[in-house]
C-alpha positions, 0 to 999 in steps of 0.5 A: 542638225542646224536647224535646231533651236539653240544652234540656231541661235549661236550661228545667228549670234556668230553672224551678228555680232561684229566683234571688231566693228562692235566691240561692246556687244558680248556673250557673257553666258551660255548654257546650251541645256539638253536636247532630246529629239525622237522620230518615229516613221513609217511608210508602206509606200516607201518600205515597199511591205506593209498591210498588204495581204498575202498566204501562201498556198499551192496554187500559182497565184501569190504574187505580191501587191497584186489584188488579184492574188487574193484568189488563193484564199479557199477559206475565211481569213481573219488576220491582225498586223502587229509592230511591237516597239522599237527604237534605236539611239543614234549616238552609236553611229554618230558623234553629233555632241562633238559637231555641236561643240566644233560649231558652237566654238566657230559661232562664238570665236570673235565675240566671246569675252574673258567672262564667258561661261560657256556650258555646251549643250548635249543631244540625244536622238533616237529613231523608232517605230511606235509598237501596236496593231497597225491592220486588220484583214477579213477575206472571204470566199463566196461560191456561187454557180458562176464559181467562187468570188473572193471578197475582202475588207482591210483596215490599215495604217499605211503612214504616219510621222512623229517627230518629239523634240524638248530642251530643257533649258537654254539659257542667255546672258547678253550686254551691250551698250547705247550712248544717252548723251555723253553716257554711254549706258550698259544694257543686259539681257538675260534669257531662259528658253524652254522649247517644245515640239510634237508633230504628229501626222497618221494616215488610216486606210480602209478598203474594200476589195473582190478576185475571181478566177475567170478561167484556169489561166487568168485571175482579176482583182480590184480594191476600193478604199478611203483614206483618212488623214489627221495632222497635229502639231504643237510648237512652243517656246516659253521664253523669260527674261530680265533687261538690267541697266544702271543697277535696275532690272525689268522683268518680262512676263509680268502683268503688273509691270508699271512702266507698260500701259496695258490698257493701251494695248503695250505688252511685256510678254514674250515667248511664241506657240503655234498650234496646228490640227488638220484632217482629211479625206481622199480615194484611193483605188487598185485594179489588177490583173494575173495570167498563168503562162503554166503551173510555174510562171505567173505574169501580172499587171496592176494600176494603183490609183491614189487621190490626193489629200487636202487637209483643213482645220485650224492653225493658230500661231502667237509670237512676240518679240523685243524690238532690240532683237533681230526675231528671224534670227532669234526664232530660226532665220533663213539660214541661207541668208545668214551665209550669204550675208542677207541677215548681215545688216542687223545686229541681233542685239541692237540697243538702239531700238530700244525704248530705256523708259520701257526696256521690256516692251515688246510687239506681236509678230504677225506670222503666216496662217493657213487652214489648208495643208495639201498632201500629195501621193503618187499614182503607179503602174505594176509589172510582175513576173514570178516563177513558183516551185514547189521549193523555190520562188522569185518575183520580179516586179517593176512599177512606174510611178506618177505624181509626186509624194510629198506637202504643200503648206504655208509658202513651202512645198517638198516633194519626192518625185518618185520615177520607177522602182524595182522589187525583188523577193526571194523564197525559200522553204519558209524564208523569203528576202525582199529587196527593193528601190526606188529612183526619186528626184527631191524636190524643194519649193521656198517662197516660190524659189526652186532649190536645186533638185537631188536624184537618190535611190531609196532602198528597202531591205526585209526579211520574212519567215512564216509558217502554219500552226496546225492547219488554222493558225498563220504566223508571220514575222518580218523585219525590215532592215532598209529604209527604217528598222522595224519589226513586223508580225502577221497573225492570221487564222483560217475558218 
């Protein structure tokens, strides 16, 4: 939770300040304001069960994220996947308020005055699955005199990624001191902040597909698809502000301000906006295969081909600063430098940079662009074997995967570099449980710098129930519990 905006800018005010070389500089007042943060998720990559179609039927031939399982459909298929809304408050497994307030006090220790009034800010975070129709699926079996070929058209939404962050208000009072001569002049700076963030990424998948039954023990399959992806963002801090010394205050902000010559290109505006709209296209293929050793076990094989994504668009990005003020700090620094000192040399508030005749001047900061965000989605190769009763089946599958999962964007690049995976499902009578994980390697890549790897297992965790509504309407209902909670609901009717 450090990179939050107003933490951010406490940790940087501890780092600067220098109570005992700088005595002067001070936090009069703080009012931290509230933070809401909402983040909703979903991956079919990751959960391991998403779009992918399956019936069951009472041939041997259901065998999960395989195409050529398609073969078990005998009749015209229409089906709809919905996820009804869901969220989660995560204040009910951790206390971040009281992490807040433990760091907000070790920020402000050595510089907080007998004046400061300190109001903590809270947090309220929340996880959840956006609810709507996230898949359609048309099958259709065509008999001709060579047997009966399976043709299918999907429309899916394999991924997407919200994030919704806004605080109402923080706000700042600062005081420090520059000697003019034999005086030694006080300076305030008092500051609101209202800060807004909402990113939004959403992938939609279509796909068409074909199976056939080449002879009683062997079934094949193959889909073919497109995959557009659109990525947005809007991030916005409105910043006011009022420079006082001597009795006089000077406003940020405002366009009549005497002492800026506007038409000399000087500013007095302050605050930052970056603006983010890209989209993309890329490929994606799977080919498989089944053999039936007997009426009871199934082996498959399957390659999962997918391309990667280069997004293009537009990104704008404005943001000005106050000469006195150390901007990396104040607008979210490398927090790795602050704790190695690097950020150590500037106060965050130096009032020797500034201009007394003009106290509100302030100057654009010039910020990386790019109109290019490159997404990267992992390759893989499926090996299943499942033993199918009439009461009992298990499925076993184990998938290598190639390339890696993850963005390249600006001077930053992160990656899950996904190895093998193990899945697992479980069926009895109408009720299937489906574990599942993934090893991956996390890799991050800042301004050409390497970070050190971490090695994690990513779980996924579900269980389903289903069952046929007379003899044409299919209901399925699945809840995930690993790596995202969510619900998901399968309507499914047979011509």
């Amino acid at each position: 939770m450090k990179k939050l905006f107003y933490i951010m800018i406490l940790l940087g005010m501890g780092a600067q300040m220098h109570a005992q070389e700088n005595p002067e500089n001070a936090l009069l007042f703080l009012r931290g304001g509230n933070t809401e943060v909402k983040f909703s998720y979903y991956s079919q990559l990751i959960s391991g069960i998403g779009n992918s179609m399956g019936y069951k039927s009472k041939s041997p031939w259901d065998v999960w994220m395989n195409p050529a399982s398609m073969v078990t459909f005998n009749r015209i298929f229409v089906g709809l996947n919905i996820q009804p809304p869901l969220w989660i408050d995560t204040s009910d497994f951790s206390d971040f308020n009281s992490t807040i307030e433990d760091e907000i006090d070790e920020a402000i220790q050595d510089y907080k005055t007998a004046e400061t009034e300190l109001v903590y800010p809270t947090l309220s975070a929340k996880v959840l699955h956006q609810g709507g129709l996230y898949g359609f699926q048309f099958v259709k079996p065509i008999r001709h005199h060579k047997g009966v070929s399976i043709v299918s058209f999907e429309i899916g939404q394999p991924f997407y990624m919200n994030i919704n962050t806004y605080n109402d208000g923080l706000e700042t009072l600062l005081e420090t001191r520059k000697q003019v001569g034999d005086q030694n002049k006080i300076i305030r700076l008092r500051m609101n902040a209202l800060l807004q963030l909402d990113m939004n990424i959403k992938a939609t998948q279509y796909s068409a597909g074909w199976a056939r039954r080449m002879n009683r023990n062997v079934a094949l399959g193959l889909k073919l698809g497109r995959t557009h992806v659109k990525a947005d963002m809007v991030d916005e801090m409105k910043m006011d502000g009022i420079m006082e010394t001597a009795g006089t205050e000077y406003a940020f902000n405002d366009p009549y301000d005497p002492r800026i010559d506007f038409s000399a290109g000087e500013t007095n505006l302050l605050g930052q906006k970056a603006v983010i709209d890209f989209n993309g296209d890329g490929w994606h293929s799977q080919v498989g295969a089944l053999f039936a050793a007997n009426k009871s076990f199934v082996f498959g094989v399957d390659f999962d081909w997918q391309s990667n994504i280069d997004l293009s668009g537009k990104m704008t990005s404005m943001q000005y600063k106050i000469p006195g003020l150390n901007e990396d700090m104040l607008f979210g620094g490398d927090e790795d430098d602050v704790q190695n000192g690097v950020a150590d040399e500037e106060d965050l508030f130096d009032a020797t940079k500034l201009d007394l005749a003009k106290l509100t001047l302030t100057e654009p900061v010039q910020n990386k662009t790019s109109d290019h965000l490159l997404l990267q989605f992992p390759s893989s190769l499926g090996l299943q074997a499942s033993y199918q009763s009439p009461f009992f089946e298990t499925t076993l599958g184990i998938r290598k995967y190639f390339n890696a999962f993850g963005y390249d964007f600006l001077d930053e690049k992160y990656m899950a570099n996904l190895n093998f995976g193990l899945n697992l499902a479980l069926v009895i009578g109408s009720f299937e449980l489906d574990a599942s994980a993934i090893n991956a390697e996390l890799v991050q890549e800042v301004s050409g710098e390497e970070k050190e790897a971490t090695v994690t297992w990513i779980p996924g965790l579900s269980m389903k129930t289903g069952f046929m509504i007379a003899k044409n309407y299919q209901l399925d209902t699945r809840l995930f519990f690993a790596p995202m909670p969510g619900i998901g609901i399968k309507l499914g009717y047979f011509f």
